[in-house]
DOTIMI-306121 format. One record per residue: x, z, y of N, C-alpha, C, CB in turn; residue in one letter. Coordinates in pm, whole numbers, plus 50000, padded with zeros to 5 digits. Glycine has a CB too. Example, Ala and Ser with C-alpha at 12.3 -4.5 7.8 and 13.67 -1.06 7.14 Angstrom:
<nodes>
513195078049431512305078049550513205078049670511315090549553A/512855070849775513675071449894512905078750003514085057249940S/
</nodes>
This chain:
<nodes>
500845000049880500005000050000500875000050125499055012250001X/499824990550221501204995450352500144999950451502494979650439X/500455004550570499445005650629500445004950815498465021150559X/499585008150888500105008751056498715015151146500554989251128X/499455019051288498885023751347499115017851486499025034951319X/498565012551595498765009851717498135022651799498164996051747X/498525027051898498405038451972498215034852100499445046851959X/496855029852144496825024652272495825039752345495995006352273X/495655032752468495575041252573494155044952533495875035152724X/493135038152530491705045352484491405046352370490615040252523X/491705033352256491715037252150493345041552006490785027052131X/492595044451922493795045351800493575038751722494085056451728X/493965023451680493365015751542494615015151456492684998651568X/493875015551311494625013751219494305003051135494725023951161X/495285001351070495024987450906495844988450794495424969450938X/495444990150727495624994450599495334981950488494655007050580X/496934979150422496844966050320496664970350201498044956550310X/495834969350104496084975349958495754957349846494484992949921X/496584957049777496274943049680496354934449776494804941049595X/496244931349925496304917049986494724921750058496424900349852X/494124934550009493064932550126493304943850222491454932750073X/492634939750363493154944950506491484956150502493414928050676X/492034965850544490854975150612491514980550755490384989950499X/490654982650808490374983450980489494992950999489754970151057X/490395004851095489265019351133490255019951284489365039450986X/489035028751358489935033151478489435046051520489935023051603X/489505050751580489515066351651489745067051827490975075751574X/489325074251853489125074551959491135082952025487425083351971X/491675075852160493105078352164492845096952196494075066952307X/494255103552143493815117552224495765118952190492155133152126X/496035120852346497455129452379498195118552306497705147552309X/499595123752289500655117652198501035119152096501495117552225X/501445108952034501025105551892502025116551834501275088051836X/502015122151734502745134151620502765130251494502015148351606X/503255138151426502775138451251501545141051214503435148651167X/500925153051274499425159151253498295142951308499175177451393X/498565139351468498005128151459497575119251352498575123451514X/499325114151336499235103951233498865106451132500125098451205X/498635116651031497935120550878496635121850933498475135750786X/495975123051061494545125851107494075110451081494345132251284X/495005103851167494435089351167494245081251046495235081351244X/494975085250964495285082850825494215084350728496285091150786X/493855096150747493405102850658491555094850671493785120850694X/491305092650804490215086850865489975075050799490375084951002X/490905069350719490935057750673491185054450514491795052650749X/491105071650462491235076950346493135069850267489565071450261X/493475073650350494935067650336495945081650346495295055050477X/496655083850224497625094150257498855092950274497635102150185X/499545098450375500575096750418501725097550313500625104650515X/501545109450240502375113050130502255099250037501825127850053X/501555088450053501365079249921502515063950005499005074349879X/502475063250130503405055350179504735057350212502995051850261X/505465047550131506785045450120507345045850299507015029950026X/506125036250381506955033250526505125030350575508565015250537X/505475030050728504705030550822504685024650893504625037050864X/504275013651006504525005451117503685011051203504344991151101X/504845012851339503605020951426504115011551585503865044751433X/502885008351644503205004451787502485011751894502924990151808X/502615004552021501745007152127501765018452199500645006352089X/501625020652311501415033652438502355040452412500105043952445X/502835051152324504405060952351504475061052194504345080852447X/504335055652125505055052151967506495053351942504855037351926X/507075052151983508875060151986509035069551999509845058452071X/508535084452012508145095852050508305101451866506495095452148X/507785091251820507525096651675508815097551586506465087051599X/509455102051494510475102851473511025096451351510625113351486X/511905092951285512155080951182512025084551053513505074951190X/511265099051056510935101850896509455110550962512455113850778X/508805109350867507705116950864507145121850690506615107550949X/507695132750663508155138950478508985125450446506385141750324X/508635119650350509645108450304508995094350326510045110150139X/508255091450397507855081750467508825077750558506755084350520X/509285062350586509875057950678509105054150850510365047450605X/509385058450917508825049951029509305040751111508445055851101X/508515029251111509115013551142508485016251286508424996851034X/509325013551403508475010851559508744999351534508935016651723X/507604989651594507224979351646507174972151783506434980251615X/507654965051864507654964951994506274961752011508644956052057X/505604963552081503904959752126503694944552115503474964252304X/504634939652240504984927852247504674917552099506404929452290X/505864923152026505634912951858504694917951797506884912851734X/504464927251817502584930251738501574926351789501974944351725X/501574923951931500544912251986500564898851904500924907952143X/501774895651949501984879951865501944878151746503134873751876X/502374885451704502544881451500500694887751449504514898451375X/500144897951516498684903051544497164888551541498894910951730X/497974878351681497034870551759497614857551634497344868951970X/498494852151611498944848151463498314844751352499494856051415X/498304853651258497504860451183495924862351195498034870751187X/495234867451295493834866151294493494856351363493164876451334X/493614844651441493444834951468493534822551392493924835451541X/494664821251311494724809651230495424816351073495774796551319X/494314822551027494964831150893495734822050764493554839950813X/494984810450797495644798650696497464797450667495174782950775X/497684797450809499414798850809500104806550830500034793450870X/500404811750696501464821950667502754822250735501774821150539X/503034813150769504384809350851504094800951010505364797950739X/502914807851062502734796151215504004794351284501634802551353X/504104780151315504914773551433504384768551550505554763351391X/503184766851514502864760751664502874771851771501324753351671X/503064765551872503004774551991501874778752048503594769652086X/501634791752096500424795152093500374810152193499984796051933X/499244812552242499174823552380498264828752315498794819552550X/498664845952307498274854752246497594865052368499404859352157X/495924866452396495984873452514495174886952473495354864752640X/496264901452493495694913952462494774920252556496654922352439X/493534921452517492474925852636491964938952550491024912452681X/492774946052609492324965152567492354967752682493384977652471X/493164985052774492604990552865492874977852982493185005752887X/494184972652977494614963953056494994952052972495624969253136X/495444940053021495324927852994496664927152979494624919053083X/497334916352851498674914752856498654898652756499574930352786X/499224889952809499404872152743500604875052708499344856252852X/500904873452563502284870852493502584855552456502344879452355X/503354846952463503674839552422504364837852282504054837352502X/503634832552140504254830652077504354814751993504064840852029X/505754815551963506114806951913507064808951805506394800351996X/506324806351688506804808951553507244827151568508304796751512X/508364826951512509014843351518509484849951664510504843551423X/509134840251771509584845851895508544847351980510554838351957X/508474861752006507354866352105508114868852252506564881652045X/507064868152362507714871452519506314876052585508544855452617X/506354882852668505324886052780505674880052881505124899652818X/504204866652898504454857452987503674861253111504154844352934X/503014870353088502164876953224501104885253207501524867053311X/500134889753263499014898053262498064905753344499284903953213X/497044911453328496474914653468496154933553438494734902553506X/495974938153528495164949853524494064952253486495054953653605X/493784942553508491864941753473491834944253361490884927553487X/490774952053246490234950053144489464959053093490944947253077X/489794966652967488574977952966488564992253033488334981252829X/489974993553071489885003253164489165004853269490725004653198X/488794986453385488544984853448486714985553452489364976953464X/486894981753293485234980753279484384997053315484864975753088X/485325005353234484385021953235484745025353362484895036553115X/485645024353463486025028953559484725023753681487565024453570X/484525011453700483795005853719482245009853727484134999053658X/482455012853526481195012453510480335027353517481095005353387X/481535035253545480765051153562480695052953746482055067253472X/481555045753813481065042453942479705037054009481805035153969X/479375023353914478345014453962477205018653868478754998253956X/477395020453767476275021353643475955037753602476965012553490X/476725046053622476875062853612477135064353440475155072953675X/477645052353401478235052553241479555047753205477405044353152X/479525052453070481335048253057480985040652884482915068453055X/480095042652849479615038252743479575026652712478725041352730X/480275023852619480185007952642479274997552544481675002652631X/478945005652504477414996352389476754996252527476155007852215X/476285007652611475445007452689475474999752805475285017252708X/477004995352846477004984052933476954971352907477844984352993X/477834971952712477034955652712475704954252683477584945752609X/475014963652650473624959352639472854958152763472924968252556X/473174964452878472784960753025473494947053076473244973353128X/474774940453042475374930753064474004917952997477004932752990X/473834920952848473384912352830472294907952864473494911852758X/471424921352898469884915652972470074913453089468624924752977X/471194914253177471404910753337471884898153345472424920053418X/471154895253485472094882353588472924883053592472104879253710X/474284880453632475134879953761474534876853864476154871853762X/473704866053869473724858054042472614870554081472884835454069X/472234879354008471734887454089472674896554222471144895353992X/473504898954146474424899954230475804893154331474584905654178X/475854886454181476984877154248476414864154338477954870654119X/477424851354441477144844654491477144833154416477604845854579X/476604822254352476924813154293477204802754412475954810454190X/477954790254299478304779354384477314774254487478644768954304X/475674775354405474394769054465474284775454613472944772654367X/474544788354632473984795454747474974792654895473934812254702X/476334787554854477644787354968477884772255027479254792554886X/478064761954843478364749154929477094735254925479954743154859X/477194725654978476074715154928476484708354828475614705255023X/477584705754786477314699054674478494705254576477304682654700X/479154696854437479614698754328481124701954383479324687054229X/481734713354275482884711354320483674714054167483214721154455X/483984702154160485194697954001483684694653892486654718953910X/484084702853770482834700253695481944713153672483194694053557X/482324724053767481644732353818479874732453806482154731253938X/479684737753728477604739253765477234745653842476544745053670X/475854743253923475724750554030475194764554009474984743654115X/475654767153897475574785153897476624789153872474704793153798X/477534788153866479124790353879479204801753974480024776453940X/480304809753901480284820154044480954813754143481044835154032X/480784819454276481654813254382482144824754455480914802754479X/481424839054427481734850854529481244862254389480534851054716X/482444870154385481804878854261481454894054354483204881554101X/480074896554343479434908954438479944903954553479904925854412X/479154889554576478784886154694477884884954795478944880954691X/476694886754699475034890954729474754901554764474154890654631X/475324913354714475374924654766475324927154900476244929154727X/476534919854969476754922755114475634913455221478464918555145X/474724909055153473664898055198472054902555180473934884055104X/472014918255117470884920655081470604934055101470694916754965X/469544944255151469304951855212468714961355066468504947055338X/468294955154953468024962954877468904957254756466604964754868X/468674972554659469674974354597469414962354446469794991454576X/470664962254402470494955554300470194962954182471454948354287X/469614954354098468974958853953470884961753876467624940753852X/470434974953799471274979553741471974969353609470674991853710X/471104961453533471274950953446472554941853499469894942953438X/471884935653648472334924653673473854930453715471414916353778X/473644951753801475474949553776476064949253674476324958553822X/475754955353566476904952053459476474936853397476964965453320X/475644927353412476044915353409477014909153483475214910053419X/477104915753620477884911453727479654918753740476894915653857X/479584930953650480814940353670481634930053472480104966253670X/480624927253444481004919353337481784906453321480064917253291X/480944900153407481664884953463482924889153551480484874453577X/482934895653640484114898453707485394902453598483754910353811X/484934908553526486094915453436486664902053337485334930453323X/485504896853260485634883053199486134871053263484494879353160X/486494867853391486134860053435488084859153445484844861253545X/487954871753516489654875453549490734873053432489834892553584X/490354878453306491284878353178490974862153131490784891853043X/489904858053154489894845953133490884833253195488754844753158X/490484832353326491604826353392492664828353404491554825053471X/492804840853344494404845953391495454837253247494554869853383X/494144837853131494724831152993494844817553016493804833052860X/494274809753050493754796353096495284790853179492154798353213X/495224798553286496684790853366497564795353320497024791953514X/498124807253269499284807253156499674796153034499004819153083X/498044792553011498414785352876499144769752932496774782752766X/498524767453050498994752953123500254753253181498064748153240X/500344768753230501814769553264503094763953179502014782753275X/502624772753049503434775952915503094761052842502754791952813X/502534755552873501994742052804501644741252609503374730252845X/500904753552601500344751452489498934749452511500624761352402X/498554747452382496894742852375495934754652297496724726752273X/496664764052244496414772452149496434785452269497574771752011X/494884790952211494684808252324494344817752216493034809452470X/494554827952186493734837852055493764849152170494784842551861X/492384857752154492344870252232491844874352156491854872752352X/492404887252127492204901752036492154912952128493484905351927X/491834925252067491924936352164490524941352148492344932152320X/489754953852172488444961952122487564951952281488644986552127X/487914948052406486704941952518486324928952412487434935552717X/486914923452337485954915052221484914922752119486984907252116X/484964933752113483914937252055482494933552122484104950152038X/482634931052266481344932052344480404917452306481764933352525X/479644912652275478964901552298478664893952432477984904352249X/478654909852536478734900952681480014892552758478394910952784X/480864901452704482404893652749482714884652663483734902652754X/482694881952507482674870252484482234858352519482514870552423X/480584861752568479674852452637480404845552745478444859552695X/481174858152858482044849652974482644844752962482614852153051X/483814845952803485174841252780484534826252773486114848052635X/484224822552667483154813752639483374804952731481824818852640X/482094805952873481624796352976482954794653026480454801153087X/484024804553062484764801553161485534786953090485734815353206X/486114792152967486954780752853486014769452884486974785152654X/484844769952890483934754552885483964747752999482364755352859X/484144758053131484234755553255485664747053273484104768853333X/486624750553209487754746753287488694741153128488494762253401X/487584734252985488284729652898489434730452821488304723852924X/489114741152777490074748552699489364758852630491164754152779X/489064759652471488884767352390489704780852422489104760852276X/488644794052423489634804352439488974811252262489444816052623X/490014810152143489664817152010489584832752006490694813251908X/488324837451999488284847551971487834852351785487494850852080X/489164856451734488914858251601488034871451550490224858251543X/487294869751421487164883351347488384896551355487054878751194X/487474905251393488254919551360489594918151479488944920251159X/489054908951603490234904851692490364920751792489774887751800X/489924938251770489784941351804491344951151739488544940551822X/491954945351621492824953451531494154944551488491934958051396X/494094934051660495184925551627496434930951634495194914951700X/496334939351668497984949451738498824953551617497584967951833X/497654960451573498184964451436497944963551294498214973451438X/497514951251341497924942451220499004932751232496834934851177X/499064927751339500494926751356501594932951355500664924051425X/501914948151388502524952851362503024956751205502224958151432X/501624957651125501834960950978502874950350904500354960550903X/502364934850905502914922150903504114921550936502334913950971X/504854926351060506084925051104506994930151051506194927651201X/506484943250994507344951650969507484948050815506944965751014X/506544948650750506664938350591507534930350608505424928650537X/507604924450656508524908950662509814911250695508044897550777X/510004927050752511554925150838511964938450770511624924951048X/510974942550652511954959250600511934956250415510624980950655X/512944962850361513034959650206511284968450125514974969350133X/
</nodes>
């Protein structure tokens, strides 16, 4: 059996290989990671520590942990190559050995695009924006941090309730733009004396958030001149931000792949890496 742990800022996911099949659990993040942690997280996943030879661990302060844990080895992972070898792997599972070049974009608390190509990963850029931005946001505008509860308000909301679309600013088309395109995100707001429907903000705090990691993947990938996007990370769990990833990719032609279980790409990449690079 092998198993790994990524240690990000809100959440803790794990994956666990037994025979060639992958299981996927996560936990909610708390403090820095330990031994007690790690057999907690473990154990959550009915996995005992005492039964693994070695461990792959990435993400948020994962070096902290120390290179034995009882007679378990511990493998750190740079984040970086567990994005990539992660976005890899659950994007195009067919190739065991990918070469093509390809932009790996991590959307957890904050946003991070790795570039990979074959065995070489890089951080080609990234934004602030992401799910941090969403609860922060969303216990401001919405008085929640919950996030079933915002995408389920995302999904029954507008944006143009709030936001400005293209229709309302210019007269005619601009690129292949539709005329509901945003053009001003919580731009209506400053145009309207009563308040907006709570739906339409987290439809609207939604698109903003989607809209940002979206484009931000989009001109990296043209930068970097690949054709290939995979986004992993738990803001794909939402159905509403996929929905944005979606339009924006259709908007501006370019598939953005969002894979199965793209919420446990970290570390599953990390698990993978470390297989491949320890006896």
């Amino acid at each position: 059996m092998l198993a790994a742990i990524d240690f990000g800022i809100s959440n803790t996911d794990a994956v666990s290989l037994r025979n060639g099949i992958p299981r996927y659990w996560t936990r909610e993040a708390r403090g820095a990671p330990d031994a007690s942690m790690v057999r907690d997280v473990l154990s959550a996943g009915d996995v005992s520590l005492a039964t693994l030879p070695r461990i792959a661990v990435t993400g948020g302060r994962h070096k902290i942990l120390p290179t034995l844990l009882g007679e378990c080895v511990v493998v750190p992972v740079p984040e970086v190559t567990a994005i990539g070898r992660g976005g890899q792997a659950l994007g195009f599972p067919d190739e065991s050995n990918p070469t093509t070049p390809m932009l790996v974009v991590s959307a957890g608390s904050g946003t991070a695009v790795i570039s990979a190509r074959g065995t070489e990963y890089a951080h080609i850029t990234g934004t602030g924006v992401g799910g941090g931005t969403l609860l922060g946001l969303g216990r401001l505008l919405l008085g929640t941090t919950e996030v079933t509860l915002i995408d389920a308000m995302a999904m029954r909301g507008d944006p143009n309730g709030v936001d400005l679309a293209l229709r309302d600013v210019v007269s005619g088309p601009i690129g292949s733009l539709p005329p509901d395109a945003t053009a001003v995100n919580f731009g209506r707001l400053a145009r309207q004396e009563t308040l907006a429907r709570p739906d339409d903000l987290a439809a609207a705090l939604m698109t903003l958030v989607g809209q940002v990691i979206a484009i931000t993947a989009i001109n990296a990938a043209r930068a970097e001149r690949v054709e290939r996007v995979v986004l992993i990370g738990h803001m794909a769990d939402m159905p509403s931000f996929r929905r944005v990833i979606a339009q924006v990719g259709e908007y501006y032609g370019m598939h953005v792949l969002v894979p199965e279980h793209a919420g446990y790409g970290t570390a599953l990449g990390a698990l993978l890496h470390a297989g491949a690079h320890t006896a």
